[in-house]
C-alpha positions as CSV (number, residue, x, y, z in Angstrom):
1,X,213.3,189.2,162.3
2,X,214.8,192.4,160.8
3,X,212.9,195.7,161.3
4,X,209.7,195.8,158.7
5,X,210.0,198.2,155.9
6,X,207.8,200.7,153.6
7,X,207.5,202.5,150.9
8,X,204.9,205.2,150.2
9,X,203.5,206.2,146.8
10,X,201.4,209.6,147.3
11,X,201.1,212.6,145.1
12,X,200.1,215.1,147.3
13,X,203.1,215.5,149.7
14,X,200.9,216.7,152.6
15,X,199.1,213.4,152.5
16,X,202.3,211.2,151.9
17,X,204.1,213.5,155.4
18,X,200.4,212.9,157.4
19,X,200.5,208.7,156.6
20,X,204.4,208.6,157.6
21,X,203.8,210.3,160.7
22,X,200.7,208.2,161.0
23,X,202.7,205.3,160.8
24,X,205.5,206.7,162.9
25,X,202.8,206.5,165.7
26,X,201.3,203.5,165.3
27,X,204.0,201.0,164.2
28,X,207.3,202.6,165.6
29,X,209.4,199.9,164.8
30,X,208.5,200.2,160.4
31,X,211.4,202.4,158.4
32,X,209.9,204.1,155.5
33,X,212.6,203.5,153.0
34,X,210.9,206.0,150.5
35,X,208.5,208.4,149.7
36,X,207.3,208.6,145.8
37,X,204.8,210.3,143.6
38,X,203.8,208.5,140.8
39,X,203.3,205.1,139.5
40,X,206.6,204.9,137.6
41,X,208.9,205.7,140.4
42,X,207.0,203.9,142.9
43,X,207.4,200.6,140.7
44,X,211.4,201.1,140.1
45,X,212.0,202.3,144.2
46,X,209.7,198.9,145.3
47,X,212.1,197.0,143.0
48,X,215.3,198.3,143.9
49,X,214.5,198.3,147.7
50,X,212.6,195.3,148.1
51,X,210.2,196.9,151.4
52,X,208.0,194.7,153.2
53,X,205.0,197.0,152.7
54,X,204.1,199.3,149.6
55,X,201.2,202.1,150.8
56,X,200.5,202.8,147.3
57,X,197.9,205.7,146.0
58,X,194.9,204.7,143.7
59,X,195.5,207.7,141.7
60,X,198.5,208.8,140.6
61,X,199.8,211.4,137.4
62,X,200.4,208.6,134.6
63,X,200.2,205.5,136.4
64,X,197.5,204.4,139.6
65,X,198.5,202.5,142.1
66,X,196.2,199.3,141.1
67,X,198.6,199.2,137.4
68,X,201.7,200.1,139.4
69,X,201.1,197.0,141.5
70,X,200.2,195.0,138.7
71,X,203.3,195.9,137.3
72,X,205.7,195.2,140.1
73,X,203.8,191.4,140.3
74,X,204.3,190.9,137.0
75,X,208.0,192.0,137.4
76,X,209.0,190.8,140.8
77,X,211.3,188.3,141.1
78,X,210.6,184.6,141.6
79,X,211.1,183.5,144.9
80,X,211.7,186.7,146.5
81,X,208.5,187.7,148.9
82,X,206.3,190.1,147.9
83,X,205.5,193.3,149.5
84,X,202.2,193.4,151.6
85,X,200.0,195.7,149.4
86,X,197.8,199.2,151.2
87,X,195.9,201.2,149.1
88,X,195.4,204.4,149.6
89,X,192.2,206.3,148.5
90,X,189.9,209.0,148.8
91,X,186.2,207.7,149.5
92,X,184.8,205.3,146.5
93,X,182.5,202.8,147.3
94,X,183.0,200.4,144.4
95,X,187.2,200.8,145.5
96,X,186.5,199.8,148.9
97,X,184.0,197.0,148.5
98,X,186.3,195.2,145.8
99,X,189.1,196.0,148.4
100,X,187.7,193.9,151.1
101,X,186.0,191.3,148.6
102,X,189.8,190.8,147.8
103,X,191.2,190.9,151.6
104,X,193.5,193.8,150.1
105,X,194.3,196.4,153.3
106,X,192.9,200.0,152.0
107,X,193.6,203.6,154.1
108,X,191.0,206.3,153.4
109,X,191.9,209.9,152.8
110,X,192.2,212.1,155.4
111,X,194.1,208.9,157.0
112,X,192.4,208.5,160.5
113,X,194.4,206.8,163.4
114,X,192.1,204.3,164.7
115,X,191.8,203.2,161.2
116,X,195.2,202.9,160.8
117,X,195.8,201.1,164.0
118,X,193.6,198.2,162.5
119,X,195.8,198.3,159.4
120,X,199.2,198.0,160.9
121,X,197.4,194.5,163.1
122,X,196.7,193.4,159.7
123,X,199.8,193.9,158.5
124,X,201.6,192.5,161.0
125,X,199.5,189.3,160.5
126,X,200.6,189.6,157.0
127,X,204.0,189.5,157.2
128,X,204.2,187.2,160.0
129,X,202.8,184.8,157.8
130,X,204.8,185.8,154.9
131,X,207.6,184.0,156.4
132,X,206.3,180.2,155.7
133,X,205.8,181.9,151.6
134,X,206.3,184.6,149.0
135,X,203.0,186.1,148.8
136,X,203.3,186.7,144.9
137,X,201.0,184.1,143.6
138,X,198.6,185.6,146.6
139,X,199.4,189.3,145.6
140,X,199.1,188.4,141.9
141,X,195.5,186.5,142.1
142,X,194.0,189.7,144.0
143,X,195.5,192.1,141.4
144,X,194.3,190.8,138.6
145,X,190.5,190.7,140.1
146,X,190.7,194.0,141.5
147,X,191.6,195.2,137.7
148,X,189.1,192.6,135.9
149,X,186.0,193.8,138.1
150,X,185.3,197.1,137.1
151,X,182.4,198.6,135.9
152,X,181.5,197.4,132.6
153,X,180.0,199.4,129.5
154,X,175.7,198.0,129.0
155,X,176.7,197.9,125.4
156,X,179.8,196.8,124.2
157,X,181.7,199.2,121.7
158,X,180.6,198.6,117.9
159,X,183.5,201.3,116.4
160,X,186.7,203.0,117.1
161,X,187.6,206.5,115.0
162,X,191.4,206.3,114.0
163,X,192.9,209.5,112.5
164,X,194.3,209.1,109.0
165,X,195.8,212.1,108.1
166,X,193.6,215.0,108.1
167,X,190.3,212.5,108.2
168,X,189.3,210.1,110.5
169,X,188.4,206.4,109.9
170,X,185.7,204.4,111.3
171,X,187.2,200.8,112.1
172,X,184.8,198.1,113.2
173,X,185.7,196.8,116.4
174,X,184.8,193.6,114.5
175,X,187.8,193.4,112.6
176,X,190.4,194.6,115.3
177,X,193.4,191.9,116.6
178,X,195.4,193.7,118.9
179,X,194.7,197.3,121.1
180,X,198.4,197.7,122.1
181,X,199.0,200.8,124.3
182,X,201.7,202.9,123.0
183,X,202.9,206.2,124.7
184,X,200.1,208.5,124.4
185,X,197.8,206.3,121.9
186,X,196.8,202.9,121.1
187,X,197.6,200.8,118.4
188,X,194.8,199.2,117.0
189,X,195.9,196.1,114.6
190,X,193.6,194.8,112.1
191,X,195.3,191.7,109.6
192,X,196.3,194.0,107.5
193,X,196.0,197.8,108.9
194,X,197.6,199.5,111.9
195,X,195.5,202.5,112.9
196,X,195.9,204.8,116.1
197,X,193.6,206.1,118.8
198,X,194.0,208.8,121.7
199,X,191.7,207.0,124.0
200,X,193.7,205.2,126.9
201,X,193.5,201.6,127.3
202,X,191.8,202.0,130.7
203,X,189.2,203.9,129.5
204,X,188.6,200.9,126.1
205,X,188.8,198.1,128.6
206,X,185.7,198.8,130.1
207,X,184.1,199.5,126.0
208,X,185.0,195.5,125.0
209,X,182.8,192.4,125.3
210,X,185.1,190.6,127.9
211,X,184.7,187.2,126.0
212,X,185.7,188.4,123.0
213,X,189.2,190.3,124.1
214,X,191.5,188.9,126.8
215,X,193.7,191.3,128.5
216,X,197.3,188.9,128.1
217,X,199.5,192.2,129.4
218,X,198.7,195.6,131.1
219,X,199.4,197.3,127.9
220,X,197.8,194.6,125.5
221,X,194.6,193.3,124.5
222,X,194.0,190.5,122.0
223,X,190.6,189.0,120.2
224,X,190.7,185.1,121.8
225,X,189.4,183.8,118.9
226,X,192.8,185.0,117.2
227,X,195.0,183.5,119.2
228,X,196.9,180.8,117.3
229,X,200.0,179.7,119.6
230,X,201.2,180.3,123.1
231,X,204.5,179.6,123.7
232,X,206.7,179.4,126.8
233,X,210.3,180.6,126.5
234,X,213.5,179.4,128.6
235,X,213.2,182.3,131.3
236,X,209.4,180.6,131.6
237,X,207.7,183.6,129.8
238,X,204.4,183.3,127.9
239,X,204.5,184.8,124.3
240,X,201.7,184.2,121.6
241,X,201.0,185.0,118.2
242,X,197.6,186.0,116.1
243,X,196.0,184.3,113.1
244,X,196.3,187.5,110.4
245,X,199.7,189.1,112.4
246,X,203.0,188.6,112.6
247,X,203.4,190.0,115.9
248,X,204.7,188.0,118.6
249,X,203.1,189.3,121.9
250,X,203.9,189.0,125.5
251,X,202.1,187.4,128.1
252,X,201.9,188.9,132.0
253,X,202.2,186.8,135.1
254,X,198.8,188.2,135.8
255,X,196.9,186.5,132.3
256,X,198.9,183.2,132.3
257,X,195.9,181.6,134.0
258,X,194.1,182.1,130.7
259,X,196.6,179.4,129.5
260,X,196.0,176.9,132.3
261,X,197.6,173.8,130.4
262,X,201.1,175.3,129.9
């Protein structure tokens, strides 16, 4: 077996130098390939180096570690084995129970070496049995529960407020297709209007009545009771389309189980 690899997304350098000479110490024999500082460049480096392990931060400028792994999943390769996944994170007690309720490795923040040491067994476990499998549908199954568990609003939203030129308009939540994450807004798609909000999609997620809208990609939300047809292309993609749009949207590795029978 070749030497293990790593790749480390941290944006504080301090913290990324303290958990590679961590590592140094306690797994001599791992190569960190790269060191990264946020989400974006931790998911192109992990694809073009292909390490064995990705330490990746929870929070990160633009992109956390959580949607930078979901990302990678989504885009990884069939049949290529999947990078076993350490989160890194300063003290959160929701993180770290859904972290262990998932069997997903976390390192707290200041990283302690005992700790550590208990990490790197794991990870060895990890990879040695990586070898009979790929880890993706594994890595992918964790992922999307880790992102689906979150706390929840006690009421769901009722309203959005879109800006329309110098006023603002109240859409009912109601009416709404498609929240579609775009740059710095969100599309909001009605059947016949397009409207757009400042509020992420991270922070709506948690707003919607989770029966009512299926997350189907990490920048996409759609009403279920919209969905018309679900299509699979000739690269194995899931794409469907809306009743009242003529959009045809993307589905992610991580929300084709809503679509069991394709």
């Amino acid at each position: 077996m070749t030497a293990p690899t790593a790749l480390i997304a941290e944006d504080e350098p301090l913290l990324a130098q303290a958990l590679q000479a961590e590592l140094g110490k306690a797994w001599p024999e791992l190569t960190v390939v790269g060191t990264v500082g946020d989400g974006a460049a931790a998911v192109a480096q992990a694809m073009a180096l292909r390490p064995d392990v990705l330490f990746f931060d929870i929070r990160m400028p633009g992109q956390g570690g959580l949607d930078a792994a979901a990302e990678l999943a989504d885009a990884w390769p069939h049949g290529a084995p999947f990078p076993a996944l350490v989160f890194v994170t300063a003290y959160d007690q929701y993180a770290v129970q859904a972290f262990e309720t998932q069997a997903v490795d976390y390192v707290l923040k200041p990283v302690q070496p005992a700790r550590l040491q208990r990490t790197v067994a794991k990870l060895k476990d990890v990879l040695a049995r990586r070898a009979g499998g790929h880890g993706l549908d594994q890595a992918v199954e964790q992922l999307r529960h880790l992102l689906a568990n979150g706390p929840r609003a006690a009421a769901p939203l009722q309203m959005v407020q879109a800006s329309v030129g110098t006023g603002i308009r109240m859409v009912p939540v109601a009416e709404v297709l498609v929240f579609e994450a775009a740059d710095k807004y969100v599309r909001v798609l009605t059947e016949g209007h397009e409207y757009l909000i400042r509020t992420p999609l991270k922070d709506l997620l948690p707003q919607l009545d989770a029966q009512q809208f299926w997350q189907v990609h990490r920048g996409t939300v759609v009403r279920a009771a919209a969905i018309d047809t679900v299509t699979r292309d000739e690269a194995g993609k899931l794409h469907l389309t809306l009743r009242g749009r003529p959009e045809r949207l993307p589905v992610s590795r991580l929300y084709a189980h809503l679509f069991k029978a394709m």
